[in-house]
NUFI-444438 format. One line per 3 residues: number of its first residue (from 1); their letters; for each residue x, y, z of C-alpha. Coordinates in nm, 3 decimals. Layout:
N
NUM	A	X,Y,Z  ...
This chain:
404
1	XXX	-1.036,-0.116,3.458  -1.257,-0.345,3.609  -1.211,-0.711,3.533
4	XXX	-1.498,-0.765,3.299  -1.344,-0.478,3.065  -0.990,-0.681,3.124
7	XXX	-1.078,-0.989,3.042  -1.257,-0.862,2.746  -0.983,-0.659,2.587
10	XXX	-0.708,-0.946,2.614  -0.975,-1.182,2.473  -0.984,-0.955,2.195
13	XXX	-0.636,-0.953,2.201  -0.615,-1.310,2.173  -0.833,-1.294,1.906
16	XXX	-0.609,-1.064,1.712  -0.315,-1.282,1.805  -0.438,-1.586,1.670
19	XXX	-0.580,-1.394,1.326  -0.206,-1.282,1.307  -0.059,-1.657,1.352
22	XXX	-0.267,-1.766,1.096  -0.181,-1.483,0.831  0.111,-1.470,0.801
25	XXX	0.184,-1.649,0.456  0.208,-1.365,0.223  -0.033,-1.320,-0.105
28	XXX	0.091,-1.559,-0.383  0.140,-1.374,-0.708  -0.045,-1.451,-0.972
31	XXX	0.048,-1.539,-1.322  -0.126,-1.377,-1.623  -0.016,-1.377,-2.020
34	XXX	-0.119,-1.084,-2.204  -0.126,-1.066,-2.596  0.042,-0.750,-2.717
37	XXX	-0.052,-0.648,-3.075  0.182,-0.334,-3.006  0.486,-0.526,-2.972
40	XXX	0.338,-0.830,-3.122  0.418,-1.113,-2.836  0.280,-1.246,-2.541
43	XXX	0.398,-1.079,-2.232  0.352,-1.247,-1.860  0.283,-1.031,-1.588
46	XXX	0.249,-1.133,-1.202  -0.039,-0.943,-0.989  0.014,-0.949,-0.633
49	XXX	-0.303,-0.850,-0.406  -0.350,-0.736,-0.123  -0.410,-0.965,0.227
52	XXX	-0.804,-1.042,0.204  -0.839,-0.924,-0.105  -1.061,-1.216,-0.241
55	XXX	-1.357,-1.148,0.059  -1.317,-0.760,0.043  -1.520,-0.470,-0.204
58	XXX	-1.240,-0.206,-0.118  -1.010,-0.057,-0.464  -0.661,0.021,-0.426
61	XXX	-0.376,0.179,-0.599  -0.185,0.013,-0.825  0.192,0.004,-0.797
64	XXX	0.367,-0.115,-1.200  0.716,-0.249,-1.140  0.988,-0.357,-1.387
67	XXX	1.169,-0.691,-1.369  0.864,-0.803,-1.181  0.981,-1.169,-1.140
70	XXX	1.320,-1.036,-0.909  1.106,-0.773,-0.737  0.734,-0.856,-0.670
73	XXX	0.795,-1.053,-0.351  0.984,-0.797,-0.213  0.808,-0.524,-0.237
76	XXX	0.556,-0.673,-0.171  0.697,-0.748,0.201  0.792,-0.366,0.253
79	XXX	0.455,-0.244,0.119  0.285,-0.515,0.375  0.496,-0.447,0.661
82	XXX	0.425,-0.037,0.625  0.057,-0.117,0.596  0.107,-0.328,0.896
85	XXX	0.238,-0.048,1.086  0.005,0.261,0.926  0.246,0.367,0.719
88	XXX	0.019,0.360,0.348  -0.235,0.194,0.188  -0.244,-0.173,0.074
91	XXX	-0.158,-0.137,-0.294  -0.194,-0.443,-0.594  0.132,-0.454,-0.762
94	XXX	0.168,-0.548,-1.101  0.529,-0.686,-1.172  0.630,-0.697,-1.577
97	XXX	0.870,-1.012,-1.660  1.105,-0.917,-1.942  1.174,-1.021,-2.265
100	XXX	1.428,-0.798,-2.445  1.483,-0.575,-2.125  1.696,-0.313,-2.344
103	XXX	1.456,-0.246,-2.604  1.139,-0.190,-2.351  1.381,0.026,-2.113
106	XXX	1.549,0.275,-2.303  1.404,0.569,-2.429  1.665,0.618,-2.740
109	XXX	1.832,0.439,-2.950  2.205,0.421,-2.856  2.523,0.161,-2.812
112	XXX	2.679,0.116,-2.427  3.052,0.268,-2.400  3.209,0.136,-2.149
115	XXX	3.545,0.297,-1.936  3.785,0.072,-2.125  3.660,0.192,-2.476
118	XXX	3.494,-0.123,-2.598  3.167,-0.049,-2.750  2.829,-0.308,-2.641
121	XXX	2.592,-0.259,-2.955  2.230,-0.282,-2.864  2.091,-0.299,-3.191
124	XXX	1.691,-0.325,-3.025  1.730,-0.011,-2.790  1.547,0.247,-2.795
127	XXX	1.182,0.102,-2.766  1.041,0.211,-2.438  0.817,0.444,-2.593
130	XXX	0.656,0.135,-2.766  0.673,-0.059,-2.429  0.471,0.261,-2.281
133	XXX	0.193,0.183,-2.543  0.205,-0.139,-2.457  0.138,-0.073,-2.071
136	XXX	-0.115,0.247,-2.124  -0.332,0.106,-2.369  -0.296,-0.277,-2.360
139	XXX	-0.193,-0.432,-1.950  -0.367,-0.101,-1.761  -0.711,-0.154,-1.908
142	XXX	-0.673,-0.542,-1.875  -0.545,-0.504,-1.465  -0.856,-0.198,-1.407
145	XXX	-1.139,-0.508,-1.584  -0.967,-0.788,-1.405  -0.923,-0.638,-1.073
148	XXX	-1.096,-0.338,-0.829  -0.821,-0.066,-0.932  -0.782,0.278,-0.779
151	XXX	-0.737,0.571,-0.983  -0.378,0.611,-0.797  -0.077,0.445,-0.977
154	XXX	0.325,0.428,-0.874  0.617,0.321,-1.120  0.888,0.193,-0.995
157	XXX	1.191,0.071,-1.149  1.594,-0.063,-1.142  1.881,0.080,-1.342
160	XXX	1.732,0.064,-1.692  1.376,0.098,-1.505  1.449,0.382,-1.342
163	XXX	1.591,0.586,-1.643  1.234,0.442,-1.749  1.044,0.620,-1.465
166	XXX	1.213,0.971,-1.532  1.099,0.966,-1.892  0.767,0.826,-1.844
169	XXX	0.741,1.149,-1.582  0.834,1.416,-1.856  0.699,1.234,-2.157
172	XXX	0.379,1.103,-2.022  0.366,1.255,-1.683  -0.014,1.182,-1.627
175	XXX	0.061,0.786,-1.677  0.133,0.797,-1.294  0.079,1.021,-1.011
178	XXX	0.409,0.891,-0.848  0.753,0.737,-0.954  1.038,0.545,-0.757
181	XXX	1.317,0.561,-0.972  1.641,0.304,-0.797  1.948,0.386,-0.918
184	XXX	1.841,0.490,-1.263  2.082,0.490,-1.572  2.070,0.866,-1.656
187	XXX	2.436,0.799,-1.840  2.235,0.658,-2.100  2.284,0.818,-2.448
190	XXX	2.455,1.080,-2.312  2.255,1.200,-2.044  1.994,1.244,-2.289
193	XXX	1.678,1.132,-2.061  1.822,1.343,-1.767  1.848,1.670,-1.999
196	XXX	1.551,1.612,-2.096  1.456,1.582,-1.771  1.563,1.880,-1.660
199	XXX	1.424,2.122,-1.959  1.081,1.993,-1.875  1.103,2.082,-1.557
202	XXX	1.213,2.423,-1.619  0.946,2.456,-1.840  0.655,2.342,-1.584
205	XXX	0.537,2.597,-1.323  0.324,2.340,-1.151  0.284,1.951,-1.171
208	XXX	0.132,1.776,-0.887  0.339,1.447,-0.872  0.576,1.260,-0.647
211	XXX	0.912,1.129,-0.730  1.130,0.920,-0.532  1.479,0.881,-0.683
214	XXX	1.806,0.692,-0.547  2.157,0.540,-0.536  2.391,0.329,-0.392
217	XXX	2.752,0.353,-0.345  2.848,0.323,-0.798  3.041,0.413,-1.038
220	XXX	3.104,0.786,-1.171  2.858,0.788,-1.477  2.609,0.696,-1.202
223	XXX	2.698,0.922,-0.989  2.685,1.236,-1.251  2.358,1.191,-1.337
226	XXX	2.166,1.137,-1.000  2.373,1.479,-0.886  2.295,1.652,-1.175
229	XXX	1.907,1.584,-1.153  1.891,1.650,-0.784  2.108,1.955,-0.863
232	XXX	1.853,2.084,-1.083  1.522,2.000,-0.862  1.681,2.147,-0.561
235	XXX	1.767,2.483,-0.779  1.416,2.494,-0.882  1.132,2.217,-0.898
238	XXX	0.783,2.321,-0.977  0.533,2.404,-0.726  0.296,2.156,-0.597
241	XXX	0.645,1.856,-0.669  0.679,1.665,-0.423  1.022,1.463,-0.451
244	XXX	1.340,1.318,-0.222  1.624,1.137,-0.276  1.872,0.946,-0.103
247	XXX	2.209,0.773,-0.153  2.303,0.442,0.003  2.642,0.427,0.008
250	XXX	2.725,0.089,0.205  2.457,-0.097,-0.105  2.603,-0.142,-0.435
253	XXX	2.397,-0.152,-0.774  2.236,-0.422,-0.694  2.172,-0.490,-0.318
256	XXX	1.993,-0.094,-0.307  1.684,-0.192,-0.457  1.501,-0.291,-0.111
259	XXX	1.657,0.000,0.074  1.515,0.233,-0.244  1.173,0.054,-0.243
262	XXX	1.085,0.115,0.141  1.225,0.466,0.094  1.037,0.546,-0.179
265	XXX	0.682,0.358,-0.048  0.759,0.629,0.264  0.808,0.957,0.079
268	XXX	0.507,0.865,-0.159  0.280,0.784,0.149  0.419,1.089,0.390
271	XXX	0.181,1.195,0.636  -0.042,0.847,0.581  -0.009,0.785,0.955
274	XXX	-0.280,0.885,1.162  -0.157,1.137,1.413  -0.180,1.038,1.776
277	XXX	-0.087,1.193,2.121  0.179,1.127,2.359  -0.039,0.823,2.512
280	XXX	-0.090,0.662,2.146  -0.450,0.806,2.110  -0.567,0.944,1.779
283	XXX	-0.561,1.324,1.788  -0.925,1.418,1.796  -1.081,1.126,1.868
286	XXX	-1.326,0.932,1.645  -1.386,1.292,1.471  -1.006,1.333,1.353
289	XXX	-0.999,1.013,1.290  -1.214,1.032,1.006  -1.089,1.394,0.933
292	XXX	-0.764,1.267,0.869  -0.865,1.019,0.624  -1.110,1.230,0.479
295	XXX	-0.786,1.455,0.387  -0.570,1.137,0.267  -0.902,1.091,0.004
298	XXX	-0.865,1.426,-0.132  -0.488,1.406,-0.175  -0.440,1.087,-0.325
301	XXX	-0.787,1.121,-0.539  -0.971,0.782,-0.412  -1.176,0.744,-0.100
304	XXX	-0.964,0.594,0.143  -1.161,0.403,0.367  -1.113,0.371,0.742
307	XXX	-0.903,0.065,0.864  -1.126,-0.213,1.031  -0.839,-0.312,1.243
310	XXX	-0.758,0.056,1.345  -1.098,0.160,1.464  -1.125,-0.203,1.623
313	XXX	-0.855,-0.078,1.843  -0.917,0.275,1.918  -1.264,0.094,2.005
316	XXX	-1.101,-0.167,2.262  -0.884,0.183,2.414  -1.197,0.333,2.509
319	XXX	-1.357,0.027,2.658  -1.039,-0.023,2.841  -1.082,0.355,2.978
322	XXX	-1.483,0.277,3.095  -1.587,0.493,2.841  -1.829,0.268,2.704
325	XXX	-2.089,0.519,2.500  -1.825,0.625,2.288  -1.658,0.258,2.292
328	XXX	-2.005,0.161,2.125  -1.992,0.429,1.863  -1.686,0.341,1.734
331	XXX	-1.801,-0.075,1.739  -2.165,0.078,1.555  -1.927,0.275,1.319
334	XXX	-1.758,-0.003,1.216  -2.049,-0.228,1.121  -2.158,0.057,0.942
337	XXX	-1.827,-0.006,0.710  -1.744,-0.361,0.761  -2.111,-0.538,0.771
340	XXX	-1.948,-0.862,0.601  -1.748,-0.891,0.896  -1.750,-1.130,1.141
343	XXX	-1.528,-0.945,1.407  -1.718,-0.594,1.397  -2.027,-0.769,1.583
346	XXX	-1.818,-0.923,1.812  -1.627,-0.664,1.894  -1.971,-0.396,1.929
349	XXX	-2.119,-0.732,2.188  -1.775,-0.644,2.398  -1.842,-0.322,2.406
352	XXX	-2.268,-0.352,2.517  -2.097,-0.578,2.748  -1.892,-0.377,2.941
355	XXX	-2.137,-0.129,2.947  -2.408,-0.398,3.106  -2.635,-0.424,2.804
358	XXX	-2.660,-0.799,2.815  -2.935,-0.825,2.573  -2.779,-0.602,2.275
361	XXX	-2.433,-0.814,2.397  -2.644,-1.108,2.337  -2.750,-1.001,1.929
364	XXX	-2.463,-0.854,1.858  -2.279,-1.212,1.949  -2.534,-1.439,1.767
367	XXX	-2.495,-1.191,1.466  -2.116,-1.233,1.528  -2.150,-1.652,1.474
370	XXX	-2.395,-1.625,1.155  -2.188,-1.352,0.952  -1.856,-1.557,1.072
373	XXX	-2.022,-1.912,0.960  -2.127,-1.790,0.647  -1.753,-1.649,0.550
376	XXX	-1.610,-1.995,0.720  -1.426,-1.666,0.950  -1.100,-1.826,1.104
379	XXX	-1.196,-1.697,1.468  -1.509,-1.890,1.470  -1.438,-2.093,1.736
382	XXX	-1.383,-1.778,1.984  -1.698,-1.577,1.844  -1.892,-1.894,1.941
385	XXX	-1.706,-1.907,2.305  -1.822,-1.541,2.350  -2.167,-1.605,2.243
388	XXX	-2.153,-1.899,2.493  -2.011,-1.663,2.759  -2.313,-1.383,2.686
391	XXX	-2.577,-1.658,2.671  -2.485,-1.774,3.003  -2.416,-1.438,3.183
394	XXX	-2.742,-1.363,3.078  -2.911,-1.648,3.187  -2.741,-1.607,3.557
397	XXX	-2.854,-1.276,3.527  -3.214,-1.358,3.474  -3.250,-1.589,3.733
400	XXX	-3.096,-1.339,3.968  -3.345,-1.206,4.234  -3.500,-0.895,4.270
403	XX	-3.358,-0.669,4.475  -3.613,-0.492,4.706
């Protein structure tokens, strides 16, 4: 590497660095009150998007989680820190607060009996199929207007949420194309949610969903039920069903659920990394690159675009290796997606630049400067220290004499 192509990949590293130190605060969640005519009250909801959302055009999936208020934030960090790392998409998350958390929750209406014999009435159970309604036909079509929605949705739900998530799957199984259910309450009436379960998926040849299901180190009732439905799924599970579970036996009831979250983020998005050598370079080059996510479209039914940050550094790999034509093709590809920003042009002026195309190095930098005023970019100040760096080399270079 000679040391114009050094000192141009750790300035872009620097770059990256500082975009990182200033990023780090995570999205806020925002608060929005929906009326319900269904179950005739207002119901507040918080919708976490992604980093960048508000300057971006891109759609993502949409993940629906129970007890949203206890839960949001914390998914929220796993499902950042796996896009972070490659590991799945960016994904707005829609957490549901509660108001009577029995009634919405359970699919049947039945009273709690507990080891010692007492009896808990719960007079409202029952109502989930009403609090399905409520989410299909009254919150989903409010989140797709309000926000840029893929058609790729995850459930995911605690105790009482996850017995939610198994029934939504064999009542209404095209609500979602994937389900996380943590440690869910298949006791419940009997064991009525996980037989029904399990004749609907004897009855199903096919079904192309995912289910993630889980538990942590509880009580016999608990126990039963996540045995006997991964008993039945491992005896026979329809073709094209993808599911996993996992115990966590040093978690109790309550300390699983960010264990069960990451699991379940990682079966549902299996095989989202992009598949790279020995050395760390993508298999295939720029071409698998966009093979692989061409295949990620198909199976999760939304075109995936290509990371700006990934082929930024597959681009600064080749320019590190002196390959500079095919440097520049991945810099030209990614102006082709990301014209709005700032970095692409900078990055493509790096890349004329090591090749000794001052002039193109030059355009690409002032283009760098306007796009990154106009979006008030946070790396402003180094686009306009490279433009002053071009603008200069270029100068010294046209003063330079001829020679003969």
């Amino acid at each position: 590497m000679n040391s114009l192509v050094c000192r141009v990949v750790l300035a872009s590293f620097a770059v990256l660095a500082i975009a990182s130190a200033q990023d780090i605060a995570p999205p806020i969640p925002q608060k929005l009150v929906v009326h319900s005519n269904i179950l005739n009250e207002d119901r507040i909801v918080w919708v976490r998007t992604p980093h960048g959302y508000e300057s971006g055009k891109d759609v993502f999936p949409v993940l629906y989680l129970t007890d949203g208020p206890a839960h949001i934030n914390e998914i929220g960090n796993s499902i950042d820190f796996l896009v972070n790392n490659g590991r799945m998409p960016p994904l707005i998350v829609v957490g549901i607060a509660n108001t009577d958390r029995t009634r919405d929750l359970t699919p049947t209406r039945a009273d709690e009996k507990h080891d010692d014999g007492t009896v808990q009435h719960d007079p409202t159970s029952g109502g989930a199929d009403r609090f399905l309604d409520f989410i299909q036909t009254e919150l989903m079509p409010e989140i797709d207007k309000r926000y840029r929605t893929a058609p790729y949705r995850i459930f995911a739900g605690h105790s009482f949420g996850g017995l939610l998530a198994i029934h939504i799957l064999t009542s209404r199984p095209d609500m979602f194309q994937a389900y996380i259910a943590v440690s869910p309450s298949l006791w419940w009436d009997n064991q009525h949610t996980l037989h029904q379960a399990q004749s609907f998926f004897a009855a199903h040849d096919e079904l192309n969903k995912t289910l993630f299901f889980s538990l942590g180190n509880e009580d016999e009732d608990m126990q039963g039920g996540f045995d006997e439905l991964k008993k039945s799924l491992t005896a026979r599970a329809p073709k094209d069903f993808r599911w996993a579970s996992e115990r966590f036996p040093d978690e109790d009831h309550g300390s699983t659920v960010l264990r069960a979250h990451y699991a379940g983020l990682r079966s549902i998005f299996a095989g989202w990394e992009l598949p790279r050598d020995d050395t760390g370079f993508p298999v295939g080059g720029m071409s698998g690159i966009e093979q692989h996510y061409r295949e990620l479209s198909l199976r999760y039914g939304y075109s995936v675009p290509l990371p700006e940050n990934l082929l930024n550094g597959f681009g600064y790999r080749l320019l590190g290796e002196k390959k500079f034509d095919e440097a520049i093709g991945v810099f030209q590809r990614n102006v082709q997606l990301y014209p709005g920003s700032a970095n692409v042009y900078d990055s493509l002026a790096d890349g004329y630049e090591g090749a000794g195309r001052l002039d193109l190095a030059l355009q690409n930098c002032q283009k760098s400067v306007e796009v990154g005023t106009k979006t008030n970019d946070q790396n402003l100040d180094a686009f306009k220290g490279h433009l002053k760096r071009v603008t200069e080399k270029t100068k010294a270079g046209a003063k330079a004499p001829v020679q003969k």
